[in-house]
Chimera marker file (.cmm) of the C-alpha trace (Angstrom):
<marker_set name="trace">
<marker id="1" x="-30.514" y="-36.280" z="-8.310" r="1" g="1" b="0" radius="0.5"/>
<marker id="2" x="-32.782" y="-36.257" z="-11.086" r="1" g="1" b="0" radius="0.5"/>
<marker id="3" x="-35.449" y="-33.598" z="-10.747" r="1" g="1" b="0" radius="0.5"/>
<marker id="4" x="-38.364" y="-32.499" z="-13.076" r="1" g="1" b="0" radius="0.5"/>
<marker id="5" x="-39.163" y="-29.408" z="-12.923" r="1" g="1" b="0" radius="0.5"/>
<marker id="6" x="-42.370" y="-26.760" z="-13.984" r="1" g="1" b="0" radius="0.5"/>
<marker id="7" x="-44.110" y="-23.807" z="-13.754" r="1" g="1" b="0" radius="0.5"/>
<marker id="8" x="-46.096" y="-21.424" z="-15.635" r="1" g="1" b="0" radius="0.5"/>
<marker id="9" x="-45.847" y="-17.642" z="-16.233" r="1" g="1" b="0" radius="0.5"/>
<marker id="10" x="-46.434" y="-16.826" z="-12.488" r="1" g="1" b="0" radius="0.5"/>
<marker id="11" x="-43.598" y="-18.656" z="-11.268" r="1" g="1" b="0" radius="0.5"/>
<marker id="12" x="-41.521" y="-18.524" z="-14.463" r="1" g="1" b="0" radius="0.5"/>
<marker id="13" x="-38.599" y="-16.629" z="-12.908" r="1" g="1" b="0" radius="0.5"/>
<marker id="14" x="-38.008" y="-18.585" z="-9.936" r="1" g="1" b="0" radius="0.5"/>
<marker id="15" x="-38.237" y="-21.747" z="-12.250" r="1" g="1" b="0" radius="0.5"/>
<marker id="16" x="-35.415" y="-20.133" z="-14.693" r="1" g="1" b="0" radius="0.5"/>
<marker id="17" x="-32.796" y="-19.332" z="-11.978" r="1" g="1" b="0" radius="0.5"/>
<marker id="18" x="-34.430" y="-23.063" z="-10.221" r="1" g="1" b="0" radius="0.5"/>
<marker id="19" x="-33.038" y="-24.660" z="-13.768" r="1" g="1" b="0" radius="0.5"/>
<marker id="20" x="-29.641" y="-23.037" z="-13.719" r="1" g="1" b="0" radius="0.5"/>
<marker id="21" x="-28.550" y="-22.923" z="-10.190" r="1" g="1" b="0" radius="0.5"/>
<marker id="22" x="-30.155" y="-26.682" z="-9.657" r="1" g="1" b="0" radius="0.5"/>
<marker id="23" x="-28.489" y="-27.602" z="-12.746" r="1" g="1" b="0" radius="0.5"/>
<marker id="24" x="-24.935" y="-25.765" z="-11.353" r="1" g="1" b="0" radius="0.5"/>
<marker id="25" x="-24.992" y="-28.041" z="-7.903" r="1" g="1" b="0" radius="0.5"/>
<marker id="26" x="-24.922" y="-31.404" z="-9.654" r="1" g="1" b="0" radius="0.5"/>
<marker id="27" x="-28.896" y="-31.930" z="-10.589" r="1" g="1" b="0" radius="0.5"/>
<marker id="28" x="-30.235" y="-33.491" z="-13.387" r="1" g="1" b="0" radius="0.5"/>
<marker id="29" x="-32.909" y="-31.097" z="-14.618" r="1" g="1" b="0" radius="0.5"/>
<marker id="30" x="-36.080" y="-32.454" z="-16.829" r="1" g="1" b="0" radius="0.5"/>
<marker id="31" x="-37.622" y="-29.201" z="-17.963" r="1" g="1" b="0" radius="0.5"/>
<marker id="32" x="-41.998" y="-29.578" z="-18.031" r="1" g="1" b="0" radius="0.5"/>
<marker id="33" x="-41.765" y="-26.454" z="-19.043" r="1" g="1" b="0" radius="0.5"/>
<marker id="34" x="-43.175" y="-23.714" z="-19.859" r="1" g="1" b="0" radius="0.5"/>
<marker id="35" x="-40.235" y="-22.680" z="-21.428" r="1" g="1" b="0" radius="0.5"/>
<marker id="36" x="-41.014" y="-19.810" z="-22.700" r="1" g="1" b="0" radius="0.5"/>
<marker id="37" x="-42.843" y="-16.972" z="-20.851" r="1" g="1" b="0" radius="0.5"/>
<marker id="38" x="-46.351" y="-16.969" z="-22.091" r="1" g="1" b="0" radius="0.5"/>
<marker id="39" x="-48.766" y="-14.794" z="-19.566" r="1" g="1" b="0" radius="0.5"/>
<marker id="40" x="-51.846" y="-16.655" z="-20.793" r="1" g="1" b="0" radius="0.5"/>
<marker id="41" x="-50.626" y="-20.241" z="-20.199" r="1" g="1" b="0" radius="0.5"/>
<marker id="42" x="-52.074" y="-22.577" z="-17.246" r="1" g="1" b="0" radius="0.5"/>
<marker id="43" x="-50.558" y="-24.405" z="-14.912" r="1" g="1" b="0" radius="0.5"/>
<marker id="44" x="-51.939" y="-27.913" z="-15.538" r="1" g="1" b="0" radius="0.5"/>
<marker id="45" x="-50.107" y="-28.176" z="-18.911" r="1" g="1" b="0" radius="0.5"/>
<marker id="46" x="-46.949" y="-28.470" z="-17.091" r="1" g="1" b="0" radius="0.5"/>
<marker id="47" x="-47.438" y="-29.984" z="-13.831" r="1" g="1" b="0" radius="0.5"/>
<marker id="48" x="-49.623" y="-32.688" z="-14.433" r="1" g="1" b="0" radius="0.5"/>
<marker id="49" x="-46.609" y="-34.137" z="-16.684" r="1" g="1" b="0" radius="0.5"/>
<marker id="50" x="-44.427" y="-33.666" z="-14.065" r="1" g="1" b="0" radius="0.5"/>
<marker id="51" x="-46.642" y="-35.174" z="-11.334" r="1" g="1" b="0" radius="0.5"/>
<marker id="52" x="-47.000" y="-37.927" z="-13.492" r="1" g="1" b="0" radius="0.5"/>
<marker id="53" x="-42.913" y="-38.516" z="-14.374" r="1" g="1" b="0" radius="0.5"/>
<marker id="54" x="-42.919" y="-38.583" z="-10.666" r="1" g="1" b="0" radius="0.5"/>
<marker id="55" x="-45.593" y="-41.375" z="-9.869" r="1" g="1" b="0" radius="0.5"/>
<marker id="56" x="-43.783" y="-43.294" z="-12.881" r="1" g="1" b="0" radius="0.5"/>
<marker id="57" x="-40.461" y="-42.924" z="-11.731" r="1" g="1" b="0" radius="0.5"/>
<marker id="58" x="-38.735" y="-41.195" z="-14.491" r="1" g="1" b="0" radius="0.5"/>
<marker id="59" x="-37.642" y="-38.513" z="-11.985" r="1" g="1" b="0" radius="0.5"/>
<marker id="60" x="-36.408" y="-38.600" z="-8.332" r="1" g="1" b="0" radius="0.5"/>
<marker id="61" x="-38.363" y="-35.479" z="-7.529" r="1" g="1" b="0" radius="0.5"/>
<marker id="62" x="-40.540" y="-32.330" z="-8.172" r="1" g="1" b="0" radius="0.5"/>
<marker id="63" x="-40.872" y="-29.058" z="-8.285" r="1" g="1" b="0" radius="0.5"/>
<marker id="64" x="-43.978" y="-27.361" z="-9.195" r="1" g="1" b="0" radius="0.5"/>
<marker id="65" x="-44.034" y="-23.384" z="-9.257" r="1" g="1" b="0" radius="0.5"/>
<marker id="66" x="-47.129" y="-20.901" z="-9.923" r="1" g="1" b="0" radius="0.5"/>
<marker id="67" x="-47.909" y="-17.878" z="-8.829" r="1" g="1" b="0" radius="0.5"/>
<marker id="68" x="-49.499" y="-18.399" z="-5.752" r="1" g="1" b="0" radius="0.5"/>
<marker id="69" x="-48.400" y="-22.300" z="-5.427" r="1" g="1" b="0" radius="0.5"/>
<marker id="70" x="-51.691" y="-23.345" z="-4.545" r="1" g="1" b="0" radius="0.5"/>
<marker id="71" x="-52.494" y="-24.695" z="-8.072" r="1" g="1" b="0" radius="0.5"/>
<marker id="72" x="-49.755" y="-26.247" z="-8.604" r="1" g="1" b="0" radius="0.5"/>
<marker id="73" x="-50.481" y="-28.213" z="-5.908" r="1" g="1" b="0" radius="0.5"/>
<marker id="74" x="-54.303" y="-29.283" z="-6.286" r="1" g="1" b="0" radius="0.5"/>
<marker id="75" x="-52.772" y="-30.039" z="-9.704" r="1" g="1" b="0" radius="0.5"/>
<marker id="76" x="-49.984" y="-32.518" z="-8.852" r="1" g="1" b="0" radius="0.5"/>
<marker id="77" x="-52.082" y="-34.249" z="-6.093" r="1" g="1" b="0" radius="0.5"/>
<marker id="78" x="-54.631" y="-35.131" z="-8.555" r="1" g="1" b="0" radius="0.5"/>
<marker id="79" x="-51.698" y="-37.821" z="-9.873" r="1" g="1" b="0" radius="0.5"/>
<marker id="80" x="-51.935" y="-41.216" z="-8.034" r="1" g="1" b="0" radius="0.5"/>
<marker id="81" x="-48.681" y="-42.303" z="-6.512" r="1" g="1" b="0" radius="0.5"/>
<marker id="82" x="-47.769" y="-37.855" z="-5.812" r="1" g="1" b="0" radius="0.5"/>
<marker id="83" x="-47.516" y="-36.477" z="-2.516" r="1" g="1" b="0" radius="0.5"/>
<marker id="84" x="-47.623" y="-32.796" z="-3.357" r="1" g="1" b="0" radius="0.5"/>
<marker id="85" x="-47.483" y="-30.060" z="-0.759" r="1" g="1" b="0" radius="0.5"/>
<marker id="86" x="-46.966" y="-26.324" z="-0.960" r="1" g="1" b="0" radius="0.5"/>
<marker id="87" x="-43.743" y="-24.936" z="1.112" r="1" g="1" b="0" radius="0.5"/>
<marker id="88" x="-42.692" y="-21.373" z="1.711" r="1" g="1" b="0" radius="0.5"/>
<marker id="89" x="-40.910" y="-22.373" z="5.128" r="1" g="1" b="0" radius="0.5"/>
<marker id="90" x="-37.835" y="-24.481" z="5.666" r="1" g="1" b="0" radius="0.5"/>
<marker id="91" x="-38.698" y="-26.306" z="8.402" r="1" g="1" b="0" radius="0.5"/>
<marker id="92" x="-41.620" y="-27.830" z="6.193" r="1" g="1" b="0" radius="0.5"/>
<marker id="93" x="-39.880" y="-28.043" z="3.162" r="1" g="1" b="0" radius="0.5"/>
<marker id="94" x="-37.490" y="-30.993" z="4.875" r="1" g="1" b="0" radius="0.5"/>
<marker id="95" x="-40.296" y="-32.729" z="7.571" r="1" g="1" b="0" radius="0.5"/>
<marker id="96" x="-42.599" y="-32.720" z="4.395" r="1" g="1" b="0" radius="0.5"/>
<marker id="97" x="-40.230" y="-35.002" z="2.919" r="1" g="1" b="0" radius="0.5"/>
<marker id="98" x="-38.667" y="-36.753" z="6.597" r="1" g="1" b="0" radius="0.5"/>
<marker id="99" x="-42.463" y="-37.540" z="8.095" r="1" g="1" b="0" radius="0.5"/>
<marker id="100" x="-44.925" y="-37.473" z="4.694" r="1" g="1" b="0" radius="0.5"/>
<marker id="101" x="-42.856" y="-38.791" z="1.989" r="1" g="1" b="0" radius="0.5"/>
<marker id="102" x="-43.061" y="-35.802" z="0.021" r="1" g="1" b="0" radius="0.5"/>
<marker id="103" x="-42.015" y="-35.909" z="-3.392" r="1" g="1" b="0" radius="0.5"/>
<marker id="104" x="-43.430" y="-32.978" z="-4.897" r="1" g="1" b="0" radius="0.5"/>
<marker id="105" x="-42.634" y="-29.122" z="-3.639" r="1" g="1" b="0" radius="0.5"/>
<marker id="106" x="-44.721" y="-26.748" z="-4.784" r="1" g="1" b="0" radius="0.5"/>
<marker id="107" x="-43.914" y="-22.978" z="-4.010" r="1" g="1" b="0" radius="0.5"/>
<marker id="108" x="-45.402" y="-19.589" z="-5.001" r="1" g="1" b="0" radius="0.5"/>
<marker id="109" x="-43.869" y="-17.327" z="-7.628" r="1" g="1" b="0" radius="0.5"/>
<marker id="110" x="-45.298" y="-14.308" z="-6.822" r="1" g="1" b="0" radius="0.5"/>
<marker id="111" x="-44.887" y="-15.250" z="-2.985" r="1" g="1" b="0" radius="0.5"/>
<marker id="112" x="-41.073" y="-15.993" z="-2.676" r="1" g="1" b="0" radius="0.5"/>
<marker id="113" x="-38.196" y="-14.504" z="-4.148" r="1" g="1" b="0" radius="0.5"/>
<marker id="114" x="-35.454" y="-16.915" z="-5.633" r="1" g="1" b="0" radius="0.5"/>
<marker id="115" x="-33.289" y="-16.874" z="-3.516" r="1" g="1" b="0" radius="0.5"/>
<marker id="116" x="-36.231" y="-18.229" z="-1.088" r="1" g="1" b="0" radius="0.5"/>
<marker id="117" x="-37.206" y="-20.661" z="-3.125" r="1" g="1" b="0" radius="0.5"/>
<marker id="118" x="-33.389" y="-22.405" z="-3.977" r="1" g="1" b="0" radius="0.5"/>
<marker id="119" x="-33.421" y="-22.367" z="-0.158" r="1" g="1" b="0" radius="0.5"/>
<marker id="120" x="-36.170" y="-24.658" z="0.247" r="1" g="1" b="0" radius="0.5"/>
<marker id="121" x="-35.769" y="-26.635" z="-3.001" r="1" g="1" b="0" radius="0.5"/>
<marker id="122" x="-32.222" y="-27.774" z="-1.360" r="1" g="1" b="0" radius="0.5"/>
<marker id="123" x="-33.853" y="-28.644" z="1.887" r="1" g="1" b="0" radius="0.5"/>
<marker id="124" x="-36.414" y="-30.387" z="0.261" r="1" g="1" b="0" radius="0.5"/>
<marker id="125" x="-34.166" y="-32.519" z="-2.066" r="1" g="1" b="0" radius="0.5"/>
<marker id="126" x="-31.425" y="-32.976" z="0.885" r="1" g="1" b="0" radius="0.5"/>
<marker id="127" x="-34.360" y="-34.478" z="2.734" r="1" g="1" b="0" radius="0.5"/>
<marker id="128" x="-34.733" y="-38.438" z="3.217" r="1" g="1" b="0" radius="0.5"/>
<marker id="129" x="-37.992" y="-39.772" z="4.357" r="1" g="1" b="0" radius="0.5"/>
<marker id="130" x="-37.401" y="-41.620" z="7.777" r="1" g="1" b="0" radius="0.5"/>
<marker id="131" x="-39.062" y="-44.737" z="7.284" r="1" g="1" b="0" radius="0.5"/>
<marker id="132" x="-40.498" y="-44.463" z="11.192" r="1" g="1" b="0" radius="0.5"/>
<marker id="133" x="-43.294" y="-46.725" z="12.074" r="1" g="1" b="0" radius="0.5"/>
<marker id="134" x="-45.568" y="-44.027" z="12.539" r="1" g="1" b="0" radius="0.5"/>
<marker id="135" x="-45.024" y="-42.237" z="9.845" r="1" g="1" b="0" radius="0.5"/>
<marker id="136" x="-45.167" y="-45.535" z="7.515" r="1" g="1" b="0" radius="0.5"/>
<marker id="137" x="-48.181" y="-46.215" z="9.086" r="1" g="1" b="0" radius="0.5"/>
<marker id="138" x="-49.856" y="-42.690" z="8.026" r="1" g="1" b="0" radius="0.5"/>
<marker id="139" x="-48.956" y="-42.806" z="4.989" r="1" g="1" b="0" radius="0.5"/>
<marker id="140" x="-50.520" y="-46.681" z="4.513" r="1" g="1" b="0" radius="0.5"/>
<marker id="141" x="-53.528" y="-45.029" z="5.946" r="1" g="1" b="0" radius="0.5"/>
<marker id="142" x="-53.995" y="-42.363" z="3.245" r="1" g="1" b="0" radius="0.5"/>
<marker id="143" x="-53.530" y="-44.724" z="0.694" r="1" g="1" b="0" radius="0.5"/>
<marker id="144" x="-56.177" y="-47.514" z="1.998" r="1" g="1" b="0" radius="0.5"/>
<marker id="145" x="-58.241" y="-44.760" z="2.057" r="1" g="1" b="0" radius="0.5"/>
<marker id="146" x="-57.411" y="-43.109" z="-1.451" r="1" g="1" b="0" radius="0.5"/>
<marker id="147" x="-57.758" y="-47.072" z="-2.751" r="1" g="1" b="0" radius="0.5"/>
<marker id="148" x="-61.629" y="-47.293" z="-0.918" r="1" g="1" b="0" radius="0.5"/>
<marker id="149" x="-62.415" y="-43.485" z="-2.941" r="1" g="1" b="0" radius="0.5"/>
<marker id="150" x="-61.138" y="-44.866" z="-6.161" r="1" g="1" b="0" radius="0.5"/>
<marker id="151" x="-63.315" y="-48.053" z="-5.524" r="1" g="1" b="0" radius="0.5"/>
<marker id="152" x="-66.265" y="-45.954" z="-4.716" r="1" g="1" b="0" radius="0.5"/>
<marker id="153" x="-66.510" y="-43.940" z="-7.809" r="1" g="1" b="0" radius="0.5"/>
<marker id="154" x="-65.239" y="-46.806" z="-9.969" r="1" g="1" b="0" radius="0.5"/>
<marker id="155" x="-61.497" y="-45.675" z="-10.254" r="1" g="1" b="0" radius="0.5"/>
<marker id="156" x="-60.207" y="-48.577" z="-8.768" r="1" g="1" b="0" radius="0.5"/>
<link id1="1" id2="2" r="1" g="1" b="0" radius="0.2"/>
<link id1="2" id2="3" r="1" g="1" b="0" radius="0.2"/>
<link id1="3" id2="4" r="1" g="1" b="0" radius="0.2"/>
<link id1="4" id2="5" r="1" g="1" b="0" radius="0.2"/>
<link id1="5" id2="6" r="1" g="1" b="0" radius="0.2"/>
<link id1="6" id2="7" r="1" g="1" b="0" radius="0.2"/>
<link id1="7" id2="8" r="1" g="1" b="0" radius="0.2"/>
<link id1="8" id2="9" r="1" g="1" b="0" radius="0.2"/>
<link id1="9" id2="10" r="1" g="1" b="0" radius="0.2"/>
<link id1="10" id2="11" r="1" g="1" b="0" radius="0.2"/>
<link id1="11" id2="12" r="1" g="1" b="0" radius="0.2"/>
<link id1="12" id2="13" r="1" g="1" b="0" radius="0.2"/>
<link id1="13" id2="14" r="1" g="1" b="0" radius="0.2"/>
<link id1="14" id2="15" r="1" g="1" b="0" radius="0.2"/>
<link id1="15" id2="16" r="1" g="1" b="0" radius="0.2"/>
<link id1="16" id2="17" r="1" g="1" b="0" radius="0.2"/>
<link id1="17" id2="18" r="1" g="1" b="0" radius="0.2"/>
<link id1="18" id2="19" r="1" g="1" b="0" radius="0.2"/>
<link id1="19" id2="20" r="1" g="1" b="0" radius="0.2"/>
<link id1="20" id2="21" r="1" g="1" b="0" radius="0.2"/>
<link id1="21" id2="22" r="1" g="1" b="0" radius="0.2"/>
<link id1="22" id2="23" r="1" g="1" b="0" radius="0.2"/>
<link id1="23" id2="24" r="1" g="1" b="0" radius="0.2"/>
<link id1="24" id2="25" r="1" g="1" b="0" radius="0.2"/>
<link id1="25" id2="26" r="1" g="1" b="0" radius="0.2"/>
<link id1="26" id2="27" r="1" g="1" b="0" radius="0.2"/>
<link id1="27" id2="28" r="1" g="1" b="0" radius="0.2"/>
<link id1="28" id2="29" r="1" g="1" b="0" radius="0.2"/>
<link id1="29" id2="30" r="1" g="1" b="0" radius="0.2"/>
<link id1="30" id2="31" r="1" g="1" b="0" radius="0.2"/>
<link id1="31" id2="32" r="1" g="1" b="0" radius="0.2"/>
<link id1="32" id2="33" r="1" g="1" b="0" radius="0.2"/>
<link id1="33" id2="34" r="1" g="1" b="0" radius="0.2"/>
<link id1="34" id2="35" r="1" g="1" b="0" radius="0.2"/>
<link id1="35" id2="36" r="1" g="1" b="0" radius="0.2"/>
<link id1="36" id2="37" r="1" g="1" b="0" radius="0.2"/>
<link id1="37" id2="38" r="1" g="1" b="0" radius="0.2"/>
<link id1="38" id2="39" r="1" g="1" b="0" radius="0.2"/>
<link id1="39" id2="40" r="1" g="1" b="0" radius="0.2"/>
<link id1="40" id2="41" r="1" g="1" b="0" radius="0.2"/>
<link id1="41" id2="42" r="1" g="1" b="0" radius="0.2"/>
<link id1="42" id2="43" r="1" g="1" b="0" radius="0.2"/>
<link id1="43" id2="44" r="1" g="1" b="0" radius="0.2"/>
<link id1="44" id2="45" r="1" g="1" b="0" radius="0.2"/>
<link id1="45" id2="46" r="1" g="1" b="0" radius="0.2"/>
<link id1="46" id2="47" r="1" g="1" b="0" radius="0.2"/>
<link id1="47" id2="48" r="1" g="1" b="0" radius="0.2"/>
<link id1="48" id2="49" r="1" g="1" b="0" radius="0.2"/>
<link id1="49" id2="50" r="1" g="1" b="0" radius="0.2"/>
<link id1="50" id2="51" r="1" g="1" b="0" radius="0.2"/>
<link id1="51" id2="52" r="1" g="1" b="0" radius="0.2"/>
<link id1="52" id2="53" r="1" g="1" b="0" radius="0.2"/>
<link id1="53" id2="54" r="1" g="1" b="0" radius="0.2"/>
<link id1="54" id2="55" r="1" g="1" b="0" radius="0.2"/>
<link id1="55" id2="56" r="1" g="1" b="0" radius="0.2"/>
<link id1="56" id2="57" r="1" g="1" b="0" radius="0.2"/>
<link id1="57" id2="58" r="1" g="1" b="0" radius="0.2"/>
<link id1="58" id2="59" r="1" g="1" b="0" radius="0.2"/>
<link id1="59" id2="60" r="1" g="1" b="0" radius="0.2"/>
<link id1="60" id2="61" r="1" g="1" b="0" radius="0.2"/>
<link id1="61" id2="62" r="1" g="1" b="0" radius="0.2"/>
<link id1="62" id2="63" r="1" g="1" b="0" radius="0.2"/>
<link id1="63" id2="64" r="1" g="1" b="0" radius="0.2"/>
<link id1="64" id2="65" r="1" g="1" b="0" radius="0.2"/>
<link id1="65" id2="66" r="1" g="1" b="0" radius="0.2"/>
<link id1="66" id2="67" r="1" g="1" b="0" radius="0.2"/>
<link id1="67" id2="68" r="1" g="1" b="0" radius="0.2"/>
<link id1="68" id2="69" r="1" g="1" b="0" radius="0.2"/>
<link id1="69" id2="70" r="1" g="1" b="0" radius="0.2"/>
<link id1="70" id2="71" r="1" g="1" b="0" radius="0.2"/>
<link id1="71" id2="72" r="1" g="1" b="0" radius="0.2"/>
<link id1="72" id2="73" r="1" g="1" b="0" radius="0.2"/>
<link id1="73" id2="74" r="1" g="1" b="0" radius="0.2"/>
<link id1="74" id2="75" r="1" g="1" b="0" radius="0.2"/>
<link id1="75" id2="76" r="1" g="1" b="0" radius="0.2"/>
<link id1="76" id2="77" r="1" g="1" b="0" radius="0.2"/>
<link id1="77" id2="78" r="1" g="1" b="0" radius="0.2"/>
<link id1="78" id2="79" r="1" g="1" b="0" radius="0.2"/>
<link id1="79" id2="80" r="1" g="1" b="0" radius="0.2"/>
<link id1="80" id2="81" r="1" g="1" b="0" radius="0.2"/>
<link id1="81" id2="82" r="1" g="1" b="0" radius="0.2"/>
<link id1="82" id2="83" r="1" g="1" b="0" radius="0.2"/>
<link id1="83" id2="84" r="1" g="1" b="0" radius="0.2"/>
<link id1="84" id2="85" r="1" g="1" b="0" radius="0.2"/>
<link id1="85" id2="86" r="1" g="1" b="0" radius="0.2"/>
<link id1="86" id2="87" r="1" g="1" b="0" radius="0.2"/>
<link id1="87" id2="88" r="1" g="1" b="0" radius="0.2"/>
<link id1="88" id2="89" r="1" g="1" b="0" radius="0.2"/>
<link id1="89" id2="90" r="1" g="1" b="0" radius="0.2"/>
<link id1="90" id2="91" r="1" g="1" b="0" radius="0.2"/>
<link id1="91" id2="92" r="1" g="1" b="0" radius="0.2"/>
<link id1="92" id2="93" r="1" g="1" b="0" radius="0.2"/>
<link id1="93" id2="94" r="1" g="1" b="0" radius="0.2"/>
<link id1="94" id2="95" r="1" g="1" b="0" radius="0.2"/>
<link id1="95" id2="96" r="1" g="1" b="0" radius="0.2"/>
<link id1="96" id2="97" r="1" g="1" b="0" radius="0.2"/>
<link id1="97" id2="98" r="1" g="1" b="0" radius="0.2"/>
<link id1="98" id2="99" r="1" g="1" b="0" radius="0.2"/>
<link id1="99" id2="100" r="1" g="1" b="0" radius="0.2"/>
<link id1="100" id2="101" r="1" g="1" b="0" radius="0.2"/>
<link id1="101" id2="102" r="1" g="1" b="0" radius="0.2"/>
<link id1="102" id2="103" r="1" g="1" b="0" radius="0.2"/>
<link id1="103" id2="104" r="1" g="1" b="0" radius="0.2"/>
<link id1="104" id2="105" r="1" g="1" b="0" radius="0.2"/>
<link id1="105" id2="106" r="1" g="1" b="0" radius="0.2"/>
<link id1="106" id2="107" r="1" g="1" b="0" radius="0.2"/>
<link id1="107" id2="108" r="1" g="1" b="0" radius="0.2"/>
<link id1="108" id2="109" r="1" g="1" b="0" radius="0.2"/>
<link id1="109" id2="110" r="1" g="1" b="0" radius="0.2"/>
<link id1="110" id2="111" r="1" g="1" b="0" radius="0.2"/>
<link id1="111" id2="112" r="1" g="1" b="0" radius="0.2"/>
<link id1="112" id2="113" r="1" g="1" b="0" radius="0.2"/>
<link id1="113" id2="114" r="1" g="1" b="0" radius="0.2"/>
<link id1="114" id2="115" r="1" g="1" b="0" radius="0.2"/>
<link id1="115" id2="116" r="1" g="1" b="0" radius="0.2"/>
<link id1="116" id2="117" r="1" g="1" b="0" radius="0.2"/>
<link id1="117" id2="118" r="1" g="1" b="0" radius="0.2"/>
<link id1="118" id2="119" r="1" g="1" b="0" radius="0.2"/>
<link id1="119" id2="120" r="1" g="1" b="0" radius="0.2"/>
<link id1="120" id2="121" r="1" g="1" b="0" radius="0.2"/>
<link id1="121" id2="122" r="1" g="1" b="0" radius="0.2"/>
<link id1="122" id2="123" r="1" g="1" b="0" radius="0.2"/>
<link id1="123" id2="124" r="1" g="1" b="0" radius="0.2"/>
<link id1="124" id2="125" r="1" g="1" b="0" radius="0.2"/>
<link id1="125" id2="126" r="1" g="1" b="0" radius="0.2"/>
<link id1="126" id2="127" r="1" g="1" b="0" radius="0.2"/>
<link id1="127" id2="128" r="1" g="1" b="0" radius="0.2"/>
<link id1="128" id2="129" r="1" g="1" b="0" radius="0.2"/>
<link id1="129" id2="130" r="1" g="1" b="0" radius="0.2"/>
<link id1="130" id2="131" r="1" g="1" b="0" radius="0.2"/>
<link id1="131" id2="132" r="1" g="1" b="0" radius="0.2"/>
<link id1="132" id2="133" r="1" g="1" b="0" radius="0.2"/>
<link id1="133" id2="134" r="1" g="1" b="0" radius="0.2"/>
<link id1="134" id2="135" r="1" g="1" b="0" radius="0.2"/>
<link id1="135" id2="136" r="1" g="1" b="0" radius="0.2"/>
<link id1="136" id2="137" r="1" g="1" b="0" radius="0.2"/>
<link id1="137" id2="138" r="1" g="1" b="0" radius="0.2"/>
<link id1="138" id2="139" r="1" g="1" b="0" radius="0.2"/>
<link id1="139" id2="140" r="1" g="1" b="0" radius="0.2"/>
<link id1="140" id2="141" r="1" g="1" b="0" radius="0.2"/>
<link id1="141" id2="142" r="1" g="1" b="0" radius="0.2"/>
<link id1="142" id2="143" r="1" g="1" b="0" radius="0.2"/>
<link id1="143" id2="144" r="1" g="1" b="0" radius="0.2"/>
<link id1="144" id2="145" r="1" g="1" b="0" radius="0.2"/>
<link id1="145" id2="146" r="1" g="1" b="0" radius="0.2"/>
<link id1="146" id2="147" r="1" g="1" b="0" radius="0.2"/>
<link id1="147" id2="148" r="1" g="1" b="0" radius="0.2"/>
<link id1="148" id2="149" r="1" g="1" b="0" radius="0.2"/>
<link id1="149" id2="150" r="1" g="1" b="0" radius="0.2"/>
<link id1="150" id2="151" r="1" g="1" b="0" radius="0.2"/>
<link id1="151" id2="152" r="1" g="1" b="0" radius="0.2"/>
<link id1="152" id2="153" r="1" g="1" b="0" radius="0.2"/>
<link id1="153" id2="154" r="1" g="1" b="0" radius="0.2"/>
<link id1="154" id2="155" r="1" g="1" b="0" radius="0.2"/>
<link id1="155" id2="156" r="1" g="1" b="0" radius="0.2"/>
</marker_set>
């Protein structure tokens, strides 16, 4: 699977050993960097590029890593097209992606240790969305209204 991949320096060790160990089970890894630690660097640099290779289609997948994961993810649901969710449980890691679609996981660096986080990234990217009835339906329902938001402040 192709998977873009980001963080900045609060999750930059999980994202390293993400890159190799990804890279080591088959993955196609684009980097959004940072790639280099840098303690003052933000978040948005890196996954707002991701988000957006995501909406676009020029990768299958995301992961988005900062320290506490919470950024990461107001950051990569601001992208039309991302579903976005922060995971430090398994369970959620593969029914964010069976029931909601998810195509972005966003985890905390400073909250999970790697081996944590490899855990969920497989479980998320194992994960196939179940095309259900209800759950298409919810997810048409977020975007009508996402689509009537846009409208009302002129986005759309």
């Amino acid at each position: 699977m192709k998977i873009g991949i980001a963080s900045d320096h609060g999750g930059f060790t999980i994202y390293q050993d993400l890159k190799e160990k990804l890279t080591g089970l088959g993955h196609i890894i684009v980097d959004f960097g940072n790639t280099i630690y840098n303690p003052d660097d933000d978040f948005p640099d890196y996954v707002i590029p991701l988000a957006r290779a995501v909406a676009g289609h020029k990768v299958e997948r995301g992961i988005a890593i900062c320290g506490s994961g919470v950024g990461a993810s107001i950051a990569a649901n601001k992208v039309p097209g991302v579903r976005a969710a922060l995971i430090h449980d398994l369970w959620s890691a593969r029914q964010g992606v069976e029931d909601d679609d998810m195509s972005v996981l966003c985890m905390g660096g400073r909250v999970i240790d790697s081996e944590k986080a490899l855990e969920l990234a497989i479980a998320f990217l194992e994960a196939k969305f179940s095309r259900e009835e209800r759950f298409k339906r919810r997810l048409l329902k977020i975007e009508k209204r996402t689509r009537e938001l846009w409208a009302m402040e002129g986005k759309g």
